[in-house]
N, C-alpha and C positions, 0 to 999 in steps of 0.2 A: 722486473716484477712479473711476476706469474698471473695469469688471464684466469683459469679456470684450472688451476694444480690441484686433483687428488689431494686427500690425507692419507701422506704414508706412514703416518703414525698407525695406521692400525687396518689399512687392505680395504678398509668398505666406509662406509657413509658415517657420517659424526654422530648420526642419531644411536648408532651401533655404542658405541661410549656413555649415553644414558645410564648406566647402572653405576659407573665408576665416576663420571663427571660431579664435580663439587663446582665448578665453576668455569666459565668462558677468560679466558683474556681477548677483550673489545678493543680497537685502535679507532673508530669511526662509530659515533652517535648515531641514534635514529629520525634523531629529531633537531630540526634547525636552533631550538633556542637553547641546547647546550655546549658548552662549550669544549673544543677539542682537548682543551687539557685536564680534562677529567678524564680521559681514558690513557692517554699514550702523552709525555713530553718529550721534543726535542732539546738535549743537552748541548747538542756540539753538531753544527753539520745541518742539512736539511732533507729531505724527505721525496724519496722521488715519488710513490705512488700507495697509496693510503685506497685500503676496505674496508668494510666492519670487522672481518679476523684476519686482516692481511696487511703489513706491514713493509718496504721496502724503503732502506735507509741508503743513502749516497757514499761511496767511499770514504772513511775516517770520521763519519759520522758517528754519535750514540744519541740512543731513545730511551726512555724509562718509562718501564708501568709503575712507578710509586706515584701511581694517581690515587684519586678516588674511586673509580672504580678497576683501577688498573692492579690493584692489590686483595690479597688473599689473606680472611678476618683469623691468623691464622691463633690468636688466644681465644676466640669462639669456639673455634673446633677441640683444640686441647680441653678447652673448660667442658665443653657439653656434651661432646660427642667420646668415642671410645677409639676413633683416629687417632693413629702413633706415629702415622708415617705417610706421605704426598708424594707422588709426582708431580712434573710437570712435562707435558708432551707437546709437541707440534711435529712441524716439517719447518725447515731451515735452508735457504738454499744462497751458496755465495761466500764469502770469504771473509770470518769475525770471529765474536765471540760473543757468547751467552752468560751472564753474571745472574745470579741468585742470590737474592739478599733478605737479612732477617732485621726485625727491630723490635726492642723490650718497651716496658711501660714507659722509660724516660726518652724513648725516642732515638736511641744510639743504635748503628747501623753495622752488621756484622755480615761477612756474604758467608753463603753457605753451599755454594756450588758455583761450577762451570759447566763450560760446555765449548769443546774451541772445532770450530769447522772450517772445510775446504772444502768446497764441494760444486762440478758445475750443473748436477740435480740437484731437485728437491728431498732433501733427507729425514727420515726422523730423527730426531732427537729429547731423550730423557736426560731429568735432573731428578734424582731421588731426594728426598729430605724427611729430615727427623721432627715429628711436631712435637719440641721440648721448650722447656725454657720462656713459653709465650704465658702463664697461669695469669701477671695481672696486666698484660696487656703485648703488642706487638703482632705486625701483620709479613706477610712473604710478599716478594714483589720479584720482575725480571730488566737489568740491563741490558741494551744490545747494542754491541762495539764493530761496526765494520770495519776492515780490512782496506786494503786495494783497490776494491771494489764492490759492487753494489750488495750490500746483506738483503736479504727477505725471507720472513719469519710467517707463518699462518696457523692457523687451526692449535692455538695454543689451548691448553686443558689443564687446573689441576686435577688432578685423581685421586681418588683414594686405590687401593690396593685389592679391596674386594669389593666386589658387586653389592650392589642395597638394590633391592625391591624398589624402585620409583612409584611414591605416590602416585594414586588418582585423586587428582585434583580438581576439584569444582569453583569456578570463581563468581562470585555473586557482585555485581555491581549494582547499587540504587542508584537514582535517577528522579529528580522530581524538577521541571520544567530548562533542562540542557539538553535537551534532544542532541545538538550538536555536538556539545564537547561530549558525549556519554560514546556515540559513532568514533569522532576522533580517539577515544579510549580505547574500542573495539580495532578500529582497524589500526592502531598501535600493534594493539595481539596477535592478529592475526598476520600482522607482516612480517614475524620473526618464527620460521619454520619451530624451529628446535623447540619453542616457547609453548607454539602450538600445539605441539607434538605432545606436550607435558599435560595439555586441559583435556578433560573427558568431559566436561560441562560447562556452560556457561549460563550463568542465571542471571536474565537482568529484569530487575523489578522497580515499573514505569507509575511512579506514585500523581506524576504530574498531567497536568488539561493537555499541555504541547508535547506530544508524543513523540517519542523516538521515531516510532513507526509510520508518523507522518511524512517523514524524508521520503519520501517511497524510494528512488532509485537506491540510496545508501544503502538504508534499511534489508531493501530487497537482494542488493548485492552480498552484503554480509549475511543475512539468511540464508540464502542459496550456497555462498560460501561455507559454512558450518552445518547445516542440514541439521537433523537430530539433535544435535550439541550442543545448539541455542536453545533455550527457554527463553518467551518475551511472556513476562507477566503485568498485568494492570492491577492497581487496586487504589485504594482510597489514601490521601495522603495520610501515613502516620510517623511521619518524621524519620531521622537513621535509623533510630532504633527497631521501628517496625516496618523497615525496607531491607534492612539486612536479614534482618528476625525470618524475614520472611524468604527470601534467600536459603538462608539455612534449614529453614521448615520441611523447603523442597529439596534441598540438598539428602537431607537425613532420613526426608519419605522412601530414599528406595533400601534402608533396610541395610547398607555395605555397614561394616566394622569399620575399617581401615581406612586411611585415606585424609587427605586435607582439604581445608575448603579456606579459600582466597577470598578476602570483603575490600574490594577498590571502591574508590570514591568515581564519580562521573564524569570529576571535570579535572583532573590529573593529565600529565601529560606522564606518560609510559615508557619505561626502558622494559623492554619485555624479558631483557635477560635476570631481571630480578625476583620476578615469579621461579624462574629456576633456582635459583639461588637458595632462595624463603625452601621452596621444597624439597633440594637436596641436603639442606640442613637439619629440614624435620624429618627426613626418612633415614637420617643417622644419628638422632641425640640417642640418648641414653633412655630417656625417660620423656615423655610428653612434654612439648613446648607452645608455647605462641610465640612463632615468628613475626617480627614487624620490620617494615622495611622502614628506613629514614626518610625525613622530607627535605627536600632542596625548595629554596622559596619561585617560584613561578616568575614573575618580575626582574628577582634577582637570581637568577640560574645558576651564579657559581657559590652559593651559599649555602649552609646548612645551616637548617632551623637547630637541632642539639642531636647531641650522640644518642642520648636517653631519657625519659621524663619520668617525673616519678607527682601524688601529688601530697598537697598537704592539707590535711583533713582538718587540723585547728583554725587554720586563718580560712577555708575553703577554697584553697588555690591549687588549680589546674596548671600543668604544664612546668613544673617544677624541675630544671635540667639536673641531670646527675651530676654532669662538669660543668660549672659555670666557667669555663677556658673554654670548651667545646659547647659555646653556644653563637652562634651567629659567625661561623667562621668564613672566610672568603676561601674556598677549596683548592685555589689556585695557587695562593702565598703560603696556606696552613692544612695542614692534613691531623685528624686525632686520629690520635694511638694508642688511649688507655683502654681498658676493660672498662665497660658499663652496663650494669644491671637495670634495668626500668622497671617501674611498678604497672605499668602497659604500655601499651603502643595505639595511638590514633589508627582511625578504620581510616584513611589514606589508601593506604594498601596494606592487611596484614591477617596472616596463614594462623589458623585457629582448626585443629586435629579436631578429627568424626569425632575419638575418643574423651577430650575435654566436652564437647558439648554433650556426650553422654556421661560425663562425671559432675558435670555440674549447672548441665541445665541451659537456659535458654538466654538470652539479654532481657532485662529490665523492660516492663513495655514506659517507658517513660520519656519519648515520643523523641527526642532529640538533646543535644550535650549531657556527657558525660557519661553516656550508655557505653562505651570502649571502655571507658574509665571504671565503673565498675566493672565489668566483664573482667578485666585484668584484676582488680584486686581481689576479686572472688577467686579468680586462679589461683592468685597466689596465698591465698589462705587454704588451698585445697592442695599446698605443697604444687602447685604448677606456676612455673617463672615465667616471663616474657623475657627473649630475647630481642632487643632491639638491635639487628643486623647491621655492620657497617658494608657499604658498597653496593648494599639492595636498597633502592632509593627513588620515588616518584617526585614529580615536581607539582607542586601544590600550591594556592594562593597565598601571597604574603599574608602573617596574619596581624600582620602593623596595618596592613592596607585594609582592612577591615570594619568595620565602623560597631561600634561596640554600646551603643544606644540603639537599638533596637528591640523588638519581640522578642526574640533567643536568648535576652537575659533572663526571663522569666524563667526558662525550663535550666538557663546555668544555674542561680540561685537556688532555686527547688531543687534540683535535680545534687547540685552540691550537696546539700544539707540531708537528702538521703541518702547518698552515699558515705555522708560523713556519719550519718545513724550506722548504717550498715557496719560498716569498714575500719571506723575509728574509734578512739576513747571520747565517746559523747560527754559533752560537757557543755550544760543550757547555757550558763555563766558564760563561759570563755566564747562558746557561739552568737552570742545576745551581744556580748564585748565587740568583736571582730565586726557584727553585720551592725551595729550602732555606727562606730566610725567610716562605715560603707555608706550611711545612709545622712551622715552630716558633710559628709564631702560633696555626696550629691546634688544635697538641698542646697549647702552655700555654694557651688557652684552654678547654680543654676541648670540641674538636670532635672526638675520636677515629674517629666515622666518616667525617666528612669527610675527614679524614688519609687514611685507609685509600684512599678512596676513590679521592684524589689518587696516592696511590701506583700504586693498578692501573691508573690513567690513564698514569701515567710508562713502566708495563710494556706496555701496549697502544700504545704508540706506538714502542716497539722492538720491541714485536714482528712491524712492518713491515706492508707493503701488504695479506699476503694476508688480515689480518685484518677487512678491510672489504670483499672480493670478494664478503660474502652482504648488503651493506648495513650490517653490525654489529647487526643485527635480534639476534644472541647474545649479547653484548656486555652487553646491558640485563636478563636472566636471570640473569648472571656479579655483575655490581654490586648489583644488587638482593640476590642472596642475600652479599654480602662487607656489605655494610649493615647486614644484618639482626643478622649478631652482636653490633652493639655499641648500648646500651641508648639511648643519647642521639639516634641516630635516631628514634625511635619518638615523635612528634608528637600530645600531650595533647590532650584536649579539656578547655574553660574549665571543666565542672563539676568534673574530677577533683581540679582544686586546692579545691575546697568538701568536695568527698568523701574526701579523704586528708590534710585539714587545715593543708593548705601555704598554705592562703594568708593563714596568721599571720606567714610570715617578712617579715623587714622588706624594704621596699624599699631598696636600695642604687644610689645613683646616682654614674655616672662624672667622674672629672674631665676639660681637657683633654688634646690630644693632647701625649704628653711630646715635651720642647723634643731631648731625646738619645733618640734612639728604643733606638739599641742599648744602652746603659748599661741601661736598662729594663729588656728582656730580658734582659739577664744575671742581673738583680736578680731578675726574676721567675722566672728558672729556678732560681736557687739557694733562694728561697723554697720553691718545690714540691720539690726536693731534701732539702731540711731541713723537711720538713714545717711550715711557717711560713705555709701557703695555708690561714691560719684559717678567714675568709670563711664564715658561712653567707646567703643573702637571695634575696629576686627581681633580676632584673637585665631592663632594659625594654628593646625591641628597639634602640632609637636608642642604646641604652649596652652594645650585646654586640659589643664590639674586645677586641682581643687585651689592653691592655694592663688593662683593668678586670677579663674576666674571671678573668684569668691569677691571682687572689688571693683566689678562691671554692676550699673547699673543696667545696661544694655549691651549687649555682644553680638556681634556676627562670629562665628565660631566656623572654622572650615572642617568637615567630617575625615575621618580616618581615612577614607575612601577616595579621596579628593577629587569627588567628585560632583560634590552638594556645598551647602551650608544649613546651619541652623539659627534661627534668630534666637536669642535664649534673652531674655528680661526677668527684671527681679520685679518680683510680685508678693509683698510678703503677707498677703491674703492664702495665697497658694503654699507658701513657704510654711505659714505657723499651720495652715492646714495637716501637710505632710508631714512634719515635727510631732505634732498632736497620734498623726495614724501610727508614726512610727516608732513613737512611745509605748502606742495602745499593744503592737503587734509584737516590741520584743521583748515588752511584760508578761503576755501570751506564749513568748516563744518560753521565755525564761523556765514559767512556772507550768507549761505544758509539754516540752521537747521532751521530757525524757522518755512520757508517756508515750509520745507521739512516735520515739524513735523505737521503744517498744515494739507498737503495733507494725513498724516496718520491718523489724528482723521478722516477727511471727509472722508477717506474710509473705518472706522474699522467694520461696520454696515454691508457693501456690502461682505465683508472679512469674515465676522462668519455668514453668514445667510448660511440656508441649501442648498439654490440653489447653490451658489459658490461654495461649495464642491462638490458637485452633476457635478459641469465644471469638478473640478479638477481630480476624479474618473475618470470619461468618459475618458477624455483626458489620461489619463496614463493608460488604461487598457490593462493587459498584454496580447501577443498573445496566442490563447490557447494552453495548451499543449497536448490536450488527444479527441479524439474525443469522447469517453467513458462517452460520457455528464451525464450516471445512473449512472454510478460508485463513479462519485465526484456531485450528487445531495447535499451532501453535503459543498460541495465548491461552493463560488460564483464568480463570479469577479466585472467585476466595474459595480455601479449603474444605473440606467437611473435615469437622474436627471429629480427631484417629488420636489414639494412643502411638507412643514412639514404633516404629512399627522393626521389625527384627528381620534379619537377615533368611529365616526360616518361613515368616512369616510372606515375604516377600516369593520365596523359590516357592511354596504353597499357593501364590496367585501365579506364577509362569505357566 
């Protein structure tokens, strides 16, 4: 193995390859919780010594990059890009061979090059290749077959043929009380030169009490390390929406044309070679794109949540996979290979061009879920697609592991239902249909606050645009205290069932899902009517649907999260309560939505222009804390609201 070998692919440093580079081939992660065979697999043989771009295989050994990230999305490029033709470059030293292989939509594997050496230096070597034949799906990947003796392979590259202009790229990350993981984000970044190499800014905007900048040594570390190139912003929580929003605000204040700008999430863990990736793809499409990188589940690391998501605006459902085969796949056993379109991509991590947000404007201020979600369908009503990238990929909290009674259903429900004004064929009927059987599952299952919840979601969404004029930063005060009156909100901790003796009842476990769903509910409404909802036991998070708990008079329920419980009791004071509200509200939704979705088209313009936010900042900006106004020159607070300001504009204040 080679210690410290040049690139003799090309006489000078890798960063020299920036304008041609479409992508790295990686043999070693950056980060412990992934696993080795998402980059490089041994086939045959084993492996004398392993780097991040550096390979050495033992005599008669073979390795393959038909990983996940070890492969090259090579029908992305064919589809969007105006790419005909790839290399693939490194340095090779030792005695094998180099295989090149291709694969179609249905997965069949054809090679497309060689490459055969003897060599006792380090050598370059090229693989030319044709990008054909990839239109509905199929990616390039590298075999390597040693000899006699030891192969080692490094500084692997595909290429394009001609130089691209390398975006400047700005990556904005929110942050509201992960100080830590938000650092561990940062110093992901900055550990991978080439990666760095690619950021001309960093915006991180600290919505939360427990500051990033409380770490002092991290904090000070990575400041000092980036100098200029950090922005550390404070302001008032206003959820993603107005953490990103605000991101991009300052992103687009200096006036550049050109250029991409990156929105990560805080608490991700990082392959920094993905941000290259996202950005050598948008500085060769054809036409304006939003790149999105994929998620890998956190927990489960060799996992991928779906290739692509799309949603669906009649039933109000988020998270719609393009492939239901390429959903939840284990990355290890299964690799996708088809072409996938998505209607967006999650703020995870994902590359949204200066030029789209000067075509269409700003994010919703509609405080948090499903702000990505429209931002991508407004694209692509503006003729701009989302690419949802394969092999560019952050790792992200399972979102099974999630707990899904909470505050954040308010802003899904509402925030759905404008979107679904916005973006789809409105229809009160069909919507009133859909959130009824949302709100009968609820009630017989004993979610009462969720119910409620959902209810003031249905009223916040007729109650029109100007409800979101301050961010809806009010909003989450309103829900929080309608939450609080009903007991089964209120999320245990594990000893309380040791300490109040519950955790004598018996476990109760669900059957399947019934074959006549509605006969069910009817059955289980008349049970809780006729008090016939004997039921006393635990009930485990994988068995809490409507149709099992719906026949609890009392439940212990374990949260998504597993790491509470909730005591949930039928109360059918509380029940015919909510039944009553949520009659009142989708009689209201029915005979007022269309009205109401009206008044949200006619305001979605007034909503994403930059002066609106430019109110919304002002208005919440937080009191100072320091009068040490030099010390935090690098902190801002809130903007004075400016019109979009122009590149000319700009070289006029120089």
């Amino acid at each position: 193995m080679i210690d410290d070998a040049p690139d003799p692919t090309t006489g000078s440093s890798a960063e020299s390859t920036a304008p041609r580079r479409l992508q790295r081939i990686l043999f070693q992660p950056t980060d412990e919780i992934a696993s080795q065979d998402l980059y490089v697999k041994m086939t045959r043989g084993r492996v004398v010594g392993l780097k991040r771009e550096e390979i050495t295989i033992a005599p008669f050994s073979t390795a393959s990059t038909r990983t996940y990230f070890g492969r090259f999305p090579a029908a992305y490029f064919q589809r969007w890009t105006a790419i005909r033709s790839v290399s693939i470059r490194g340095w090779v030293q030792g005695r094998g061979r180099i295989r090149a292989y291709a694969s179609d939509d249905v997965d069949r594997e054809r090679i497309v090059g060689v490459a055969d050496v003897d060599s006792l230096e380090a050598v370059p070597f090229e693989i030319a290749l044709k990008l054909d034949r990839f239109l509905d799906g199929g990616f390039l990947w590298l075999d390597l077959e040693a000899g006699d003796g030891d192969l080692s392979v490094g500084s692997v590259r595909f290429e394009s043929e001609n130089d691209a202009e390398p975006s400047a790229v700005t990556v904005v990350i929110c942050t509201h009380n992960r100080a830590d993981d938000c650092l561990n984000t940062l110093d992901a970044l900055v550990s991978d030169d080439a990666a760095l190499a690619a950021v001309e800014k960093i915006i991180v905007v600290d919505q939360g009490d427990d500051r990033v900048e409380s770490r002092t040594d991290r904090f000070a570390s990575i400041r000092d390390l980036l100098g200029t190139r950090l922005a550390y912003i404070t302001q008032a929580n206003l959820g993603g929406a107005g953490g990103f929003t605000r991101g991009i605000w300052e992103a687009m204040s200096d006036g550049r044309e050109d250029g991409d700008i990156i929105l990560m999430d805080d608490d991700i863990v990082l392959e920094p070679e993905t941000l290259l990736r996202m950005s050598a793809f948008s500085a060769r499409a054809i036409n304006p794109v939003i790149v999105g990188a994929q998620m890998l589940y956190l927990y489960h690391p060799n996992v991928l949540h779906t290739s692509a998501e799309d949603a669906d605006l009649e039933t109000l459902r988020a998270g719609v996979p393009v492939h239901d085969r390429e959903q939840g796949l284990d990355l290890r056993k299964k690799l996708p290979y088809r072409w996938a379109e998505g209607g967006y991509n999650a703020w995870w991590t994902c590359l949204v061009p200066r030029s789209v947000v000067r075509s269409i404007g700003y994010p919703l201020p509609i405080f948090f879920q499903w702000d990505d979600i429209e931002y991508g369908l407004r694209a692509r009503a503006n003729d701009i697609p989302t690419v949802t990238l394969p092999g560019s990929a952050v790792w992200h909290a399972d979102f099974a592991l999630k707990d899904r009674d909470d505050w954040s259903r308010y802003f899904s429900y509402r925030n759905s239902l404008i979107v679904a004004a916005l973006h789809g064929r409105w229809n009160s009927k069909r919507i009133a249909a859909t959130l009824f059987h949302h709100l009968l599952e609820m009630i017989m299952s004993l979610h009462y606050g969720l119910a409620a919840t959902t209810i003031l979601a249905i009223d916040g969404f007729l109650a029109g645009p100007d409800t979101v004029r301050d961010g809806s930063a009010d909003a989450l005060a309103r829900v929080r205290e309608v939450r609080s009156r009903y007991p089964d909100t209120v999320r245990h901790r594990p000893e309380e069932m040791v300490e109040t003796g519950l955790f004598s009842l018996p476990a109760i476990n669900s059957g399947g899902y019934p074959r006549i769903p509605w006969l069910v509910k009817v059955k289980r409404s008349l049970w809780q009517v006729l008090g016939l909802n004997k039921r006393v036991g635990k009930i485990s998070s994988a068995d809490s649907n409507w149709y099992h708990s719906s026949q609890f008079r009392k439940a212990i329920v374990t949260d998504a999260a597993l790491d509470s419980f909730r005591i949930r009791a039928f109360d059918p004071r509380i029940a015919m309560s909510l039944i009553r509200s949520s009659a009142v509200a989708l009689w209201r939704l029915r005979r007022r939505g269309s009205d109401a979705a009206a008044a949200w088209r006619e305001a979605q313009n007034g909503l994403t222009e930059r002066a609106a936010w430019s109110r919304i900042f002002d208005a919440t900006r937080p009191p100072a804390t320091t009068p040490n106004t030099a010390r935090r020159s690098y902190d801002r607070g809130a903007p004075t609201p400016t019109p979009d300001p122009t590149a000319a504009d700009v070289a006029a204040n120089d």
